[in-house]
C-alpha positions as CSV (number, residue, x, y, z in Angstrom):
1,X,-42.0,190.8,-216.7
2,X,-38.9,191.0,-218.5
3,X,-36.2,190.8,-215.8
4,X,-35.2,189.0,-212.9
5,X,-34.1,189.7,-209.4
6,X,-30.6,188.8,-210.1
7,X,-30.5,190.6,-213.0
8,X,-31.3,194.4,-211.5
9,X,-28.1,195.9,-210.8
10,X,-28.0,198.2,-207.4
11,X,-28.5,201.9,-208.2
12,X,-24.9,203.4,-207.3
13,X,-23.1,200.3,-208.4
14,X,-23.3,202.3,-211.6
15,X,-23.6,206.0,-211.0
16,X,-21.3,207.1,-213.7
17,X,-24.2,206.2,-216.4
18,X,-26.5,207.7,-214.1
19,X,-24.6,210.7,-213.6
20,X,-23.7,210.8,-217.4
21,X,-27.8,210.9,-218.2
22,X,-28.4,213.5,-215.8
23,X,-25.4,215.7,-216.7
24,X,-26.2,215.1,-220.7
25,X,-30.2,215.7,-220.1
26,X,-31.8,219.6,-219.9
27,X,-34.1,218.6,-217.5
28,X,-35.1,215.9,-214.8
29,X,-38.5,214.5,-213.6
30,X,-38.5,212.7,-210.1
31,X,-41.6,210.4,-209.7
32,X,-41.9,208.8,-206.4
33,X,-43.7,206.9,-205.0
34,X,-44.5,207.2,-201.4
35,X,-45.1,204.3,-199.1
36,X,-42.3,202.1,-199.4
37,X,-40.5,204.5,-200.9
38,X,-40.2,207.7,-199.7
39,X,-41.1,206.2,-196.1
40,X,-41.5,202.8,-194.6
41,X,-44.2,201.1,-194.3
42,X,-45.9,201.0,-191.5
43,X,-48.7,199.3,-189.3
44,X,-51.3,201.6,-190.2
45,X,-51.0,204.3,-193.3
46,X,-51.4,207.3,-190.8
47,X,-48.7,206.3,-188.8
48,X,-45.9,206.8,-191.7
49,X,-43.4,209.6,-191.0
50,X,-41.5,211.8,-193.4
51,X,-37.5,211.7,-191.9
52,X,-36.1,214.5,-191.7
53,X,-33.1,214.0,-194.1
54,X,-35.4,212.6,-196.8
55,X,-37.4,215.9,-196.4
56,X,-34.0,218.1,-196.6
57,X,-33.2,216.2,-199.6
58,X,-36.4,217.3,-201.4
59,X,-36.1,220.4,-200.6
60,X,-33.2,221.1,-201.8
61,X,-34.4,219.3,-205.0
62,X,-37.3,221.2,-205.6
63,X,-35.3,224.5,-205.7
64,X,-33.5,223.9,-208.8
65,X,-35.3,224.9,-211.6
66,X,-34.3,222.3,-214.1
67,X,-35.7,219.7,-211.6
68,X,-39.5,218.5,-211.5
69,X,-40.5,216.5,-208.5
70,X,-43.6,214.1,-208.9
71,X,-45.4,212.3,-205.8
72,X,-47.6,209.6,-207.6
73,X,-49.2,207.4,-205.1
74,X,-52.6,205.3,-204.4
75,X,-53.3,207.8,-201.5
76,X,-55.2,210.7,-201.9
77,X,-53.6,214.1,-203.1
78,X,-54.2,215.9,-199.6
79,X,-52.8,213.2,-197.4
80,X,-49.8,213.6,-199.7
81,X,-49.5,217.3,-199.1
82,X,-50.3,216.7,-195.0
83,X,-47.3,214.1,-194.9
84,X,-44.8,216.0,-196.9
85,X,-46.2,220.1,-197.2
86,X,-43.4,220.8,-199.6
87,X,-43.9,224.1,-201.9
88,X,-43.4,223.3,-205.6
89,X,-43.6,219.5,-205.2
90,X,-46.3,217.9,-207.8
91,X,-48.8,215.5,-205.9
92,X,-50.7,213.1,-207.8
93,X,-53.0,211.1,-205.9
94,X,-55.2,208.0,-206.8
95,X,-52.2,206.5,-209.2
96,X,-51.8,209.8,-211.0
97,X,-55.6,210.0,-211.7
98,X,-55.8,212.8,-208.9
99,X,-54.0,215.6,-210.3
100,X,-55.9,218.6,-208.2
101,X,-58.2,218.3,-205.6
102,X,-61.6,218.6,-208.1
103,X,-62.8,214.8,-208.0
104,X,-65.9,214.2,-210.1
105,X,-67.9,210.5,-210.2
106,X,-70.8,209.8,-211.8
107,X,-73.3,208.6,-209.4
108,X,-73.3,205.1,-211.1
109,X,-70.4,204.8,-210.0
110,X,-69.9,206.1,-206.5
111,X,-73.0,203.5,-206.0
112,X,-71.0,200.6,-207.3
113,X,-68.2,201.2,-204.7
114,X,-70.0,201.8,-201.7
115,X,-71.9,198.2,-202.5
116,X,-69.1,196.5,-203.2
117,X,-67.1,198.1,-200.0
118,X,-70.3,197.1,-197.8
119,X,-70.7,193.4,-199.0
120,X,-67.0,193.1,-198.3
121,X,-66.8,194.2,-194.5
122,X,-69.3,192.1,-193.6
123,X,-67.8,189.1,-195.3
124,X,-63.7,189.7,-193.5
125,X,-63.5,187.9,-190.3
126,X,-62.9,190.2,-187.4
127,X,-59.5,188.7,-186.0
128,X,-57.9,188.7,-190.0
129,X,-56.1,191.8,-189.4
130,X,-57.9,192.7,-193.0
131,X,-59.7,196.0,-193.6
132,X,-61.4,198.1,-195.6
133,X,-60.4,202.2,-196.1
134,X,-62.7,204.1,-198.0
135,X,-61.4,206.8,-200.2
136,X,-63.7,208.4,-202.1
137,X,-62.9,208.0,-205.6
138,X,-61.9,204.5,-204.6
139,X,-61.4,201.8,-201.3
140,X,-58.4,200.1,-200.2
141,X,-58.3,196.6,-198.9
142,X,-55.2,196.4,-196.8
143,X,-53.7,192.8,-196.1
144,X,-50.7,193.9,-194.0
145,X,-50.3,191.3,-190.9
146,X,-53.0,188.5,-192.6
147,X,-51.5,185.6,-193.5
148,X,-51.1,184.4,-196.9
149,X,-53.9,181.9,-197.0
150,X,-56.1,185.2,-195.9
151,X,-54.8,187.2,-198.1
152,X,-55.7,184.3,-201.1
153,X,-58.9,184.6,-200.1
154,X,-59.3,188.0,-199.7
155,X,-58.1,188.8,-203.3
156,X,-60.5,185.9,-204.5
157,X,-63.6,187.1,-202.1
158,X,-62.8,190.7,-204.1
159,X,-62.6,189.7,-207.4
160,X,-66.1,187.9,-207.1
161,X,-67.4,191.1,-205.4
162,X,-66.2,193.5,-208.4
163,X,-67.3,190.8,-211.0
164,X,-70.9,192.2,-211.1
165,X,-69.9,195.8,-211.6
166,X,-67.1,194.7,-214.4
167,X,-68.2,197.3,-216.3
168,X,-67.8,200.3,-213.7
169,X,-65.3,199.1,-211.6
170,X,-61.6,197.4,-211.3
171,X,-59.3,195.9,-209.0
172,X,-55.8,197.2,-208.8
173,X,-53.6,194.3,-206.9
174,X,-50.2,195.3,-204.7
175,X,-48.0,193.3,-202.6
176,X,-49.9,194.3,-199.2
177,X,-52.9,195.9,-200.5
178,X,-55.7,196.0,-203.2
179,X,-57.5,198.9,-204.1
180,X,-61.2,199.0,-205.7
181,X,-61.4,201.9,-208.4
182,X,-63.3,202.7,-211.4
183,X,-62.7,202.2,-214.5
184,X,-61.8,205.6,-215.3
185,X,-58.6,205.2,-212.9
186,X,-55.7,205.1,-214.9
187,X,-52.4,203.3,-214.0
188,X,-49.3,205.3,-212.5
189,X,-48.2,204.5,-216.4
190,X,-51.0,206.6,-217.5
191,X,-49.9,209.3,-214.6
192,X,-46.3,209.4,-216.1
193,X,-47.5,209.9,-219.4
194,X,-49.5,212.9,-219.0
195,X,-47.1,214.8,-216.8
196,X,-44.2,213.5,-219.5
197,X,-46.8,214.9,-222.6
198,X,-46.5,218.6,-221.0
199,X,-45.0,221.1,-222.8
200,X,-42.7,222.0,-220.4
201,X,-41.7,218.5,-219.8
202,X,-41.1,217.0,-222.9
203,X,-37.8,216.2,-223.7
204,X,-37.0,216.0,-219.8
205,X,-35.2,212.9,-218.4
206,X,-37.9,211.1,-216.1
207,X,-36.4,209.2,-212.9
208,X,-39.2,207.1,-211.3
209,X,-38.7,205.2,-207.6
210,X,-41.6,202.8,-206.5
211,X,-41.7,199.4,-204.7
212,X,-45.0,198.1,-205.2
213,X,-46.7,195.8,-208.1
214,X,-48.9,199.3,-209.1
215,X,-45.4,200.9,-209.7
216,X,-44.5,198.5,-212.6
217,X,-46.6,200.3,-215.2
218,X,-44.6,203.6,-214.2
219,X,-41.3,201.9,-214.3
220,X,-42.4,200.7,-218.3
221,X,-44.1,204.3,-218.9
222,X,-40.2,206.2,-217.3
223,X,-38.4,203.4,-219.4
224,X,-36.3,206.3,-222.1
225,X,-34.8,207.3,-218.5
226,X,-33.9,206.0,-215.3
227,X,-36.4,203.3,-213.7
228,X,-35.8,201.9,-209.5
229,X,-37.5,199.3,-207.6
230,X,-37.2,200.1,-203.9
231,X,-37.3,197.2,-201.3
232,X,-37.1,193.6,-202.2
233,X,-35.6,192.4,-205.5
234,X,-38.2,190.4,-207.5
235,X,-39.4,190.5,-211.2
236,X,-39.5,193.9,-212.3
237,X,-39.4,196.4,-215.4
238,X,-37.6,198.5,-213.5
239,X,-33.7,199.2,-214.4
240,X,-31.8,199.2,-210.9
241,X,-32.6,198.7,-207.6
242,X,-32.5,200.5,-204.0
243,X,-32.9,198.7,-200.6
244,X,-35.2,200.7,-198.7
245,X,-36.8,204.4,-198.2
246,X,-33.0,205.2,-196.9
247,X,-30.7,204.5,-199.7
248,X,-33.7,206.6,-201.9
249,X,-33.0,209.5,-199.7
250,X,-28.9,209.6,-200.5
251,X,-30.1,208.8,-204.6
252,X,-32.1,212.3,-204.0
253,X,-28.8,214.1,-202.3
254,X,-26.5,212.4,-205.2
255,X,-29.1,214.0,-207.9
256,X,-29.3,217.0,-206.5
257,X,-25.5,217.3,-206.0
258,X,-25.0,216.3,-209.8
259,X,-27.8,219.2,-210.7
260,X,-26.1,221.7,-208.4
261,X,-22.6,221.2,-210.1
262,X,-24.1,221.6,-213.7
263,X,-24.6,224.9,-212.9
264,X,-28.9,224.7,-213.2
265,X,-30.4,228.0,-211.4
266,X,-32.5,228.2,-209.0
267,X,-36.2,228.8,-207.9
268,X,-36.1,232.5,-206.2
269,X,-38.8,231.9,-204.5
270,X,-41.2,228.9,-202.7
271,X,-44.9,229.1,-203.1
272,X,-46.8,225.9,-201.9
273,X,-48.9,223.6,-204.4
274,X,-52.3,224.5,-204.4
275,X,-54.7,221.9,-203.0
C-alpha cells in the first residue's frame, strides 16, 4: 500500500479537480461497488436495501449518454439486477469475472469447491456466527458478528482447506468476508481492465467507489482517473475518500449535475440489461 489514512483527502474537500477532470474528459465510467458502497452493510446479504435517493441518482446517471455505469461486486450478476433493476446499468458479478449470466466450470473444478465448502461447515462451530454461502462459480465465508480471534482462525482453517487444491482454487480475503474461487477468477482490477479495453470506452475517464480489501486492485486498475474508498479510512490505493453509502449517493448527484451542465445528450430511451 502506498498511502495512509491520513493522507486520503475527503472527496468534496477538492471538487474543483474533480469537477475539472470530468468537465475536460469525453466520457465517464462509474464502477461501484455494492455492499458498503452503494448500500450498508447489513446482517445478512439479502437483507440490504437500495435507498431511494441513491436509486434516483443512478437513474438519472444512466441517462446521459457520455456516462457508463459499472456494478462490480463479489455477488452474483442477478442478485445485482434483483437489488437495483436499473435499464442500462452494467452488472459485473463474481469481481468482474461475471460479465453475462453464461457461467461455464470445468468439472475439476466445481468438484474442488464443493469439497472444500463441505470440509469447512463441518469444521465452524455452530454458535461462531460464521457461515458458508454457496455461489456457484464460487463460496463465501462470511465473518460478520465473529470475533476477531474467530475470524483468525477461520481465515487460517481456510487457507489449509484450499492448500490441497492450490492449483484449482484461491482465496480472495475482505474485511468481513472471504470468498473461495478458482483460479480463473480475476480480480475487480482485471474487471476494470476489460470494460476500460472496449472500444467504446477507451479514452473515458473511469471513477471507481469500493470499501473493501477486494476493491484495492480496482482502485490501482481506475488509477489515470478518479479512485474512492468508502467507509473507514485505512491504507489504501485509492485517491480520496467518502464516509458511507450516503455521501456516495450526493458524489453521484454532484457527477451527474457536472455532466448535465456540459451539455452531454441523453439516452431516448431505457431498455433493461439483459440477464
Amino acid at each position: 500500500m502506498t498511502a495512509t489514512p491520513r493522507a486520503i483527502p475527503h472527496l468534496f474537500a477538492d471538487w474543483e479537480h474533480i469537477r475539472r477532470r470530468i468537465c475536460d474528459g469525453k466520457r465517464v465510467v462509474m464502477f461501484l461497488d455494492f455492499d458498503g458502497t452503494l448500500v450498508r452493510i447489513a446482517p445478512a446479504p439479502h437483507q440490504v436495501r437500495v435507498d431511494t435517493a441513491t436509486r434516483a441518482a443512478l437513474k438519472k446517471l444512466v441517462r446521459h449518454r457520455g456516462v457508463t455505469v459499472v456494478v462490480i461486486s463479489g455477488r452474483r450478476r442477478v442478485e445485482l439486477q434483483r437489488h437495483i433493476g436499473l435499464p442500462n446499468v452494467k452488472y459485473l458479478g463474481l469481481y468482474g469475472w461475471e460479465a453475462n449470466g453464461n457461467m461455464r466450470l470445468p468439472f475439476s473444478v466445481r468438484e474442488a469447491l464443493a469439497c472444500t465448502m463441505m470440509d469447512l461447515v463441518v469444521r465452524i462451530p455452530k454458535t461462531s456466527s460464521v457461515w458458508a454461502e454457496p455461489k456457484g462459480g464460487s463460496f463465501s465465508v462470511h465473518l460478520l458478528g465473529a470475533s476477531a480471534e474467530t475470524r483468525r482462525q477461520v481465515r487460517v482453517l481456510v487457507q489449509k482447506l484450499v492448500r490441497p487444491h492450490r492449483g484449482t482454487l484461491k482465496v480472495m480475503m475482505n474485511l468481513r468476508d472471504l470468498e473461495v474461487a478458482p483460479l480463473s477468477i480475476g480480480d475487480k482490477g482485471v474487471g476494470v481492465r476489460k470494460f476500460l479495453d472496449q472500444p467504446a470506452q477507451r479514452g473515458a475517464l473511469p471513477i471507481y467507489f469500493g470499501d473493501d480489501l477486494s476493491d484495492e486492485p480496482g482502485f490501482v486498475a481506475a488509477r489515470a482517473g478518479i479512485s474512492v474508498l468508502v467507509g473507514k479510512r485505512r491504507k489504501t490505493r485509492a485517491k480520496f475518500s467518502l464516509r458511507g453509502p450516503a455521501e456516495v449517493t450526493k458524489a453521484l448527484s454532484r457527477v451527474e449535475e457536472i455532466v448535465r451542465w456540459t451539455g452531454q445528450p441523453r439516452r431516448s430511451n431505457s431498455t433493461p440489461s439483459p440477464i
